[in-house]
N, C-alpha and C positions, 0 to 999 in steps of 0.2 A: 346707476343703482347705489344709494346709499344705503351701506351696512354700519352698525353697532353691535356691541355686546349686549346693552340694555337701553331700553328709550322707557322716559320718565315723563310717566303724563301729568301733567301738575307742577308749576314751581312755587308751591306755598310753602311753609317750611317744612311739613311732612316730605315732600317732594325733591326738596333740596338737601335734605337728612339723607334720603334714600339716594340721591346720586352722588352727594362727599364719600358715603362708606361703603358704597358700592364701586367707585371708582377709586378710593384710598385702597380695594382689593385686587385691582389691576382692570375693572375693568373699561371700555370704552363706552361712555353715557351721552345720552342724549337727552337733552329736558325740553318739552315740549309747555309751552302756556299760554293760554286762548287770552289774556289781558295783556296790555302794553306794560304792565310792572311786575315785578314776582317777588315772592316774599308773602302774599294771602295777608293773612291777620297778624302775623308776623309783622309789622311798621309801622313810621311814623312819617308825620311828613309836617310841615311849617304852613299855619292858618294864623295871618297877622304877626307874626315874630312870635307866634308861641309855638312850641313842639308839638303834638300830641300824638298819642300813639294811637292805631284801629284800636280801641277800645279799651278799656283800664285790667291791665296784667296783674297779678302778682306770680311768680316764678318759684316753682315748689319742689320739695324734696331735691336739694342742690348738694347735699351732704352725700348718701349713696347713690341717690333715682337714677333714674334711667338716663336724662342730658348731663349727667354728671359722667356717666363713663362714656357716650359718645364724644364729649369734651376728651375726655382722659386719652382714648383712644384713638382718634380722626382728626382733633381739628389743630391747625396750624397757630393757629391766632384765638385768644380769649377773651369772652365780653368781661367789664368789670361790677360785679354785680357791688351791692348796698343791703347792710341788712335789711330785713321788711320793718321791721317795728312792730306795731300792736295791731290790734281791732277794736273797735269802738264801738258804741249804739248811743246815737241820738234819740234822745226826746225831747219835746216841747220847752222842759224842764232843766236838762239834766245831760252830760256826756259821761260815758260809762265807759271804762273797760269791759271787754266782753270776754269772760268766763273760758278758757280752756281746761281749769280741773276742777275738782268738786269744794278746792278750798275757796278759789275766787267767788262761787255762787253763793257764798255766805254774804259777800259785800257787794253783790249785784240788784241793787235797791232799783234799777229798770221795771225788776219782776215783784209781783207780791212773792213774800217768804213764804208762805204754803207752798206755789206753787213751784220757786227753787227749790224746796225740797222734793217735790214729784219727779221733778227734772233731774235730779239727784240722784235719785234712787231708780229712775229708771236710765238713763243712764249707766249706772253701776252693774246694772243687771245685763243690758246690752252691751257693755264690752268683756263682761266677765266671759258671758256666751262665745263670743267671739273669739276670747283668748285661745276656746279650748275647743274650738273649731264648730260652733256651728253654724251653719252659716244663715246670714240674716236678709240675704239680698231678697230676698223675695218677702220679706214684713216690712211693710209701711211705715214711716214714723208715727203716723197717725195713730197706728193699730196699737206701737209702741208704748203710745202712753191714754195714762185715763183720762177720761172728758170728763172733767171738771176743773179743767184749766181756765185762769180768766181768758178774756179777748185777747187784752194783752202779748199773753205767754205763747197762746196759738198764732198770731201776728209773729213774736220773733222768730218761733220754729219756722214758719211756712216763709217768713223771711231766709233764713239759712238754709232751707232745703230748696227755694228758688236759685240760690247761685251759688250752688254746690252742685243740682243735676239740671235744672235750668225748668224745674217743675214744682207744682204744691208739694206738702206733705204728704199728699194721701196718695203723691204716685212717686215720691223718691224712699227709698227702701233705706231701712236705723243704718244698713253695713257702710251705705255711702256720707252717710254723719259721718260715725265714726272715723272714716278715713281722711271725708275733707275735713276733721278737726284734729287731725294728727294724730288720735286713740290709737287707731291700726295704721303702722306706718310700711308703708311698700320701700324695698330697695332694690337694688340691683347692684352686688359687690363687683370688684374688679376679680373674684376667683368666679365667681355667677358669670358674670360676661365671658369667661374667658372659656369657662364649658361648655356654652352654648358656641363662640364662634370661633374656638382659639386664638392662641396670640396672634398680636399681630403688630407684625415690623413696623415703627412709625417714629420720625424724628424726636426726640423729645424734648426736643427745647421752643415751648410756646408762650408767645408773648400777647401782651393784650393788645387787640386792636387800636385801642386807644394811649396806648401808653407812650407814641410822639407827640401826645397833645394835651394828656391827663398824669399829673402826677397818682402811682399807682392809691387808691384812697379806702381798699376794703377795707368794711370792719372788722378788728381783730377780732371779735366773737365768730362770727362766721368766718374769716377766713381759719380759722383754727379748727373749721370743723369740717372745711372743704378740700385738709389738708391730712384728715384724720382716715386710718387706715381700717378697714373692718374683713374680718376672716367669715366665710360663708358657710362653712360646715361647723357646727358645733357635735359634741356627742348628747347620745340619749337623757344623761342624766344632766347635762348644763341646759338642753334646750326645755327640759321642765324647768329647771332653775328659774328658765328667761321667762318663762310663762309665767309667773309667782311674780316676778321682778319686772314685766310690762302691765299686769294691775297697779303696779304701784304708781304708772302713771297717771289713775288716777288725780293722786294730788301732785302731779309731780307736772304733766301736759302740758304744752305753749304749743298753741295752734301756729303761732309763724314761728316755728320748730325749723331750722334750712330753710327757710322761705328768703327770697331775693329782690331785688328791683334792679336792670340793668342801668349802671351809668351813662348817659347818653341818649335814656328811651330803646324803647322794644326793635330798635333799629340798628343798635349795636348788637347786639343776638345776632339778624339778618345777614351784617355785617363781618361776623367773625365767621357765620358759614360762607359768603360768597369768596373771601380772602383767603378760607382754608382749601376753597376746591382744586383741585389739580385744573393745569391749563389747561389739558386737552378736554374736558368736559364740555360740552357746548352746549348754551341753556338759545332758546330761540322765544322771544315773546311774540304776544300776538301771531300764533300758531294755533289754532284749533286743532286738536282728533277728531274727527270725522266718525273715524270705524277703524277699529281696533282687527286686523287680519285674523283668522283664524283659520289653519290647514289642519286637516287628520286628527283634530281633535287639541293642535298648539298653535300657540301662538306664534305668529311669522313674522311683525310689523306693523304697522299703524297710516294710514290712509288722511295726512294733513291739507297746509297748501302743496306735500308732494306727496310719494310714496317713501315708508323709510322704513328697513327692514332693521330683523334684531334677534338673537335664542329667544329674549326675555323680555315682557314689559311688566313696569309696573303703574299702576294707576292708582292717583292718589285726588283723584277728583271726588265727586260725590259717590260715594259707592252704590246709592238707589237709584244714580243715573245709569249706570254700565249697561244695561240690557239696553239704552240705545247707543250705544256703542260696540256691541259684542250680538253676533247675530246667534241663535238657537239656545241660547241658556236655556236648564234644567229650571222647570215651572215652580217645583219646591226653592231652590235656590232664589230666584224671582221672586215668589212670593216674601221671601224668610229677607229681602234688601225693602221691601215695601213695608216691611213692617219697622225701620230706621223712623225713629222720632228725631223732630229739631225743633227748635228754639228758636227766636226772634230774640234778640237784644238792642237796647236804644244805650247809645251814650251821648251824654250830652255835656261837650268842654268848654269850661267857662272861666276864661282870661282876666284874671284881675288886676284893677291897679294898682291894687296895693298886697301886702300879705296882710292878711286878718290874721287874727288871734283867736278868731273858732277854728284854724287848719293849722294850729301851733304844734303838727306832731307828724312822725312818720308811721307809715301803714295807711289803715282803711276803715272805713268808719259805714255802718249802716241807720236807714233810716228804718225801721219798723214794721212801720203802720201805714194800714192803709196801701198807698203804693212806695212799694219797699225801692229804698236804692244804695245802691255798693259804692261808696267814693273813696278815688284817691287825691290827694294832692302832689302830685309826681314830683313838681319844681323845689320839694323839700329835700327830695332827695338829689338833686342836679339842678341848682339855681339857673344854669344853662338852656333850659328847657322854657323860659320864659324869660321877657325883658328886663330890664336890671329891674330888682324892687320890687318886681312884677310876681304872680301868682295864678299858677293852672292847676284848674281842680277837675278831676273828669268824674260823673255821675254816670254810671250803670242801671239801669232797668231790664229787667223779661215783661218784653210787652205782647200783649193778646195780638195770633196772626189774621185772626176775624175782625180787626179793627185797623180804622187808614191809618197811616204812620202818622200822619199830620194832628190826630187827634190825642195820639199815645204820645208825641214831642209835649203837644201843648200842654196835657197832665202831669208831663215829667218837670215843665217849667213851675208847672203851681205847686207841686212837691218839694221841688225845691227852693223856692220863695216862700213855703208855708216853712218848710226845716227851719231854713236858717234866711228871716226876714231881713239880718246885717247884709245881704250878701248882694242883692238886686244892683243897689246904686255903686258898686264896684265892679260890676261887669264891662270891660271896653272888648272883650270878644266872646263870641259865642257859636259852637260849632255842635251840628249833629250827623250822629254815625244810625245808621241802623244797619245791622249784620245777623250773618247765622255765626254766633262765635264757637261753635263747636259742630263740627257734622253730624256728630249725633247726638242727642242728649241721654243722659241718663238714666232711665226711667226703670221702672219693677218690669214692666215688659214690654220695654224695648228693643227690637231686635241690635244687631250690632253684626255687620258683616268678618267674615273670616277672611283671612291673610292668603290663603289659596283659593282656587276661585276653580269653577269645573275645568277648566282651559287649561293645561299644562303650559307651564311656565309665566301663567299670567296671574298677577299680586296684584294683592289693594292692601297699599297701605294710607293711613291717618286717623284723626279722630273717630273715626266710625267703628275701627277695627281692635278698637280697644277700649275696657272702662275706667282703666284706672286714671283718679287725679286727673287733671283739666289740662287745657290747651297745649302749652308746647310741650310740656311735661308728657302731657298722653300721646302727643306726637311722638315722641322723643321713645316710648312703650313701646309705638308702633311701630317705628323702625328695628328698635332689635327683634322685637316677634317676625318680622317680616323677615332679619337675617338669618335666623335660627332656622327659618322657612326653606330662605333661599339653601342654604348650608345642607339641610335635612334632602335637599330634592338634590344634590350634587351640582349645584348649580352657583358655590361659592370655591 
């Protein structure tokens, strides 16, 4: 009979979050993952001498968020992240900076001027609301603003509302703008963690993974800000103060506000948590769960290639998958994980011989119109990542799941050869990804499964089980919500 404290179903990195700081709490973890790799979307792997990562990252809220105090708190070893840079929008014509406060949309000639100012003013109205609490998740950007916007300007919104909740505008809600453009910014203080899970005892001296092979290289702006200390209670009359003085980021906003790029690729993240786990954690690939045990109403173990008991599991697999994992679940519960939206995304990485001087910058760059795409050129920020000279650009699409991937690649190639026509005859590699990059998407009503689940002692944590902010970031959410869980049920 094999016994644990906790078996961990999934080792994506929600999965791997959850068994570092569950066993940095003493206790004894088992990780279980039906693929031969683990790590999920989490990594990167080598296609022709170029790095690429599952799908193009940017790394958000690194300042207070949430993987900044798992960081602080669990991990042994640190990835070394880079600042992000800018945003951009391509046109036919023209490369733009893209607008985080309402001073830039003065010189955002992308757009017609009427229409920046609608954009303006509604805008101003949507975080004003917000400041002072009401909430907008459930109004559509659509509904947001007036229809008499050109093609154009409804192209670049339903652009950024595509990969931001991985949907149109008419079904991503103005609260989730605001947040993924930095207006309303989420944190998580080191006195905020500390209420929820108490202290806790942990070496402090953490080095970067890479720093036998990388001389340390952050940028002072970020690292000055990943070093900066913030108090989590204010009193009555300062937290109105703060309310007065976060309008003002109106003109004040930079959407890659703490935003990162790991050095090394999204594989050095992967890396800092597998280095950080205690030895005794045992991660098993290519292990399926079958069927998740359930006695008296708890959870007892989990039914693999063996039998493996345990107080506690957690599942971090598809949370609308559990009911075939989990026998009699409540039919409302049932119902409420079928109602989980997802997304389809295509990236498409493309290895070039040379560096161009249309990818002369760091950050991310959108195309518009038509079929919108989110690119990075990663190898700007780790020359490493591709061959001397050399140059990887990865392009992001949300493509239709009623259509064959083959047909969604082959529009994302004419998109990309219509963008940027210099770019065809320097391709020597070219790779495609199709993925669910988030378990759930975002949506105005989309369900989103809860951290407790009817089964005593049985969690789901990852993307599903939280909305804030995107990938590891919302991982990184769903792990401390999942502590505070564990914690609240006397079970930390």
């Amino acid at each position: 009979m094999k016994n644990y404290d906790v078996i961990v179903v999934g080792a994506g990195i929600s999965g791997l979050l959850a068994a570092l700081t569950l066993s940095k709490h003493g206790k004894k973890v088992l990780v279980l993952e039906k693929n031969q790799y683990v790590g999920g979307n989490c990594n990167s792997y080598k296609v022709d001498g170029f790095q690429v990562d599952t799908g193009a990252h940017a790394i958000t809220h690194l300042q207070v968020g949430p993987l900044k105090r798992l960081m602080d708190n669990y991990f042994d070893y640190f990835p070394v992240f880079e600042a992000y840079g800018n945003y951009y929008a391509r046109t036919e014509k023209s490369f733009f900076r893209v607008p985080s406060n309402l001073k830039e949309f003065v010189t955002f000639d992308a757009l017609p001027a009427k229409d920046r100012l609608i954009l303006s003013q509604a805008l101003t109205k949507a975080f004003t609301l917000s400041t002072f609490g009401i909430d907008l998740s459930k109004q559509s950007v659509y509904d947001s603003l007036p229809h008499t916007l050109s093609k154009d300007t409804y192209d670049f919104v339903n652009a950024i509302s595509y990969f931001l909740s991985g949907k149109s505008m008419k079904e991503t809600s103005t609260q989730r703008v605001l947040a993924g453009s930095s207006f309303v910014r989420d944190s998580v203080t080191q006195e905020q963690f500390e209420s929820i899970i108490g202290k806790n005892e942990k070496l402090q001296h953490t080095d970067s993974v890479l720093q036998s092979i990388l001389p340390y290289n952050l940028h002072t702006s970020l690292h000055s800000r990943l070093n900066t200390s913030f108090t989590s209670s204010l009193p009555l009359k300062k937290q109105i103060s703060n309310q007065f003085a976060s309008i003002s980021r109106l003109a004040t906003n930079s959407a890659s506000y703490s935003q990162g790029y790991p050095r090394r690729g999204l594989k050095s993240v992967l890396n800092a948590v597998l280095y950080s786990l205690p030895s005794d954690v045992e991660i098993q690939a290519g292990c399926e769960v079958k069927h998740i045990i359930v006695e008296d109403g708890k959870v007892i173990g989990v039914e693999a290639d063996d039998t493996y008991y345990a107080n506690m599991v957690v599942y971090t697999g598809y949370a609308k998958d559990l009911p075939s994992k989990v026998d009699g679940l409540p039919e409302s519960y049932v119902d409420n994980l079928k109602g989980i939206v997802q997304t389809r995304s295509l990236t498409i990485w493309l290895g070039l011989d040379r560096k161009l001087e249309e990818f002369n910058y760091t950050g991310s760059e959108i195309w518009f119109k038509n079929n919108a795409y989110w690119a990075m050129p990663i190898s700007n920020y780790d020359a490493s990542l591709a061959p001397k000279d050399k140059q990887l650009v990865g392009f992001t699409f949300v493509i239709d799941d009623k259509k064959p991937a083959s047909l969604e690649i082959k529009k994302g190639y004419e998109t990309i050869y219509y963008a940027i026509p210099s770019i065809e005859k320097h391709v020597e590699m070219q790779h495609e990804q199709v993925i669910i990059p988030e378990k759930a998407a975002v949506t105005i009503d989309g369900k989103f499964a809860d951290i407790r689940t009817p089964v005593r002692n049985l969690y789901v944590a990852g993307t599903d089980t939280d909305r804030r902010s995107m990938g590891i970031t919302r991982a990184a959410y769903s792990i401390i919500e999942m502590l505070r869980a564990v914690k609240e049920d006397g079970n930390l």
